[in-house]
C-alpha positions in Angstrom: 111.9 -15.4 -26.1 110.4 -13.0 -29.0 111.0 -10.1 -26.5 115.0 -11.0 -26.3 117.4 -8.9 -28.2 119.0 -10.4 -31.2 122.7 -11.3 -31.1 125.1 -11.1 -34.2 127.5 -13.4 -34.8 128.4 -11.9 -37.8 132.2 -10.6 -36.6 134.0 -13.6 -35.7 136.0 -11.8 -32.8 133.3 -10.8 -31.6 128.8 -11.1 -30.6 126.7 -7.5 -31.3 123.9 -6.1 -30.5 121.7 -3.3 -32.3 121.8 -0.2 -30.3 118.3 1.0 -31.4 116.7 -2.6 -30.5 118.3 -2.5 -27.0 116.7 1.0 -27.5 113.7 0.0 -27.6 113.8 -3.1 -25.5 115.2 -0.6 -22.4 111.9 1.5 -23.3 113.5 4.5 -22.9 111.6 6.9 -22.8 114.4 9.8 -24.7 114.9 9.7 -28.7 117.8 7.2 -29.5 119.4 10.2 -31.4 119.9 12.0 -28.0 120.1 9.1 -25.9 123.1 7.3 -27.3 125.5 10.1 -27.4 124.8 10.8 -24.2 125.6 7.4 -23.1 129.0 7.7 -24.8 129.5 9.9 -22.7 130.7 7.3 -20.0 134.0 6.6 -22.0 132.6 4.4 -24.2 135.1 4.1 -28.1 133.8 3.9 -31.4 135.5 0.8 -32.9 136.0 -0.2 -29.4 133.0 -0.7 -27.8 131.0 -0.2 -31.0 130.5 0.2 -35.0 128.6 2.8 -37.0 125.8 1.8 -39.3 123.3 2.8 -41.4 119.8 1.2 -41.8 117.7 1.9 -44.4 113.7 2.6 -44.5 111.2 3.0 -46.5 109.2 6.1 -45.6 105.6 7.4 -46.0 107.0 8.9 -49.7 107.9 5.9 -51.0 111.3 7.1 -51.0 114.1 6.1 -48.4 115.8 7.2 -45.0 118.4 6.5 -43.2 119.2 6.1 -39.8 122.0 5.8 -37.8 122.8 2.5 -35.8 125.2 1.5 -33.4 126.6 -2.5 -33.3 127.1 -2.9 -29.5 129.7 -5.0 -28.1 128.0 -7.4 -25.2 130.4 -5.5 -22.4 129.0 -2.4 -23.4 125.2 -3.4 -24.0 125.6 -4.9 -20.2 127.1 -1.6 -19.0 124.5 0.5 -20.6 121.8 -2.0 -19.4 123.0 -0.8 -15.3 123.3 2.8 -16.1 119.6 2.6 -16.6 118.6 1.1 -13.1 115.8 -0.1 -14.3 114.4 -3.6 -14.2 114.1 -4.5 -17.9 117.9 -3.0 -17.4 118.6 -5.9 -14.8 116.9 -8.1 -17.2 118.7 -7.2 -20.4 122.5 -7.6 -17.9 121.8 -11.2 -16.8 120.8 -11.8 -20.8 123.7 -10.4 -22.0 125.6 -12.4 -19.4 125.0 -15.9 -20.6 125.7 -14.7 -23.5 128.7 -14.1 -22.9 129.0 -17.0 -21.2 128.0 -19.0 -23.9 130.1 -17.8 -26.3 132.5 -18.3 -23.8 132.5 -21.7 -23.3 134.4 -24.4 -24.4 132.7 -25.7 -26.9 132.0 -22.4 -28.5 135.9 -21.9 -28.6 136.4 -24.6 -29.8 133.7 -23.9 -32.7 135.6 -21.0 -33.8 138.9 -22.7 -34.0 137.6 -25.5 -35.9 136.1 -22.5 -38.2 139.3 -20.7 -38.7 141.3 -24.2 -38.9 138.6 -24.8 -41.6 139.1 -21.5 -43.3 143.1 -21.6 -43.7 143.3 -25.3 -44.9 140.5 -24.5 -47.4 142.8 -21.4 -48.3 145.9 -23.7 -48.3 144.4 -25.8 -50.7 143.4 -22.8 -53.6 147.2 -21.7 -52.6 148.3 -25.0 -53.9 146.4 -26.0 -56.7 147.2 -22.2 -58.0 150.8 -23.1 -57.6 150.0 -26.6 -59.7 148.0 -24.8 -62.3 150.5 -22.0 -62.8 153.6 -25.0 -63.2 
């Protein structure tokens, strides 16, 4: 399982994947700088599909660069996953599909709403005791 791509649950709407690690994980062979615009060019929408970001390293100066990183919705990491035809590509697909499957399950759902339910009553209750305070 340490050769499986790491999943974010960080955005609540939504799982995402690194585009460099799935990158890497593809092993393909062209530099991620050249590689990933050409895969947007497929249709794929910033914001839509995926995020910008910027990862930070320490280089051989002891200074520090940055790179450019792409959070990957699961539909699109499957998507670029068959446009590689490869068979770490069929791989990475049927991964990404229980995924998705997971977080589409019932109890996941149900997870999240219990999480947001969470969130608003605990937001509720500052609203309230503000409104006692402030009387």
């Amino acid at each position: 399982m340490n050769d499986l791509i790491k999943v974010n649950y960080d955005n609540a709407d939504r799982p995402t994947v690194s585009g460099r690690e799935l990158h890497e994980a593809l092993e393909v062979k062209t530099a991620y700088k050249d590689w990933f615009p050409r895969m947007c060019e497929y249709g794929f929408e910033e914001e839509k599909d995926y995020s910008v970001t910027l990862i930070f390293e320490h280089n051989s100066n002891g200074g520090k660069q940055n790179h450019k990183d792409h959070m990957l919705t699961i539909p699109m990491a499957k998507e670029l996953c068959m446009l590689q035809r490869t068979e770490k590509g069929s791989f990475f697909r049927k991964y990404f599909i229980k995924v998705e499957e997971a977080w589409n399950s019932p109890e996941m759902i149900m997870k999240r709403a219990l999480e947001i339910a969470n969130s608003r009553v605990k937001e509720l209750q500052i609203n309230v005791a503000n409104l006692t305070v402030d009387n």
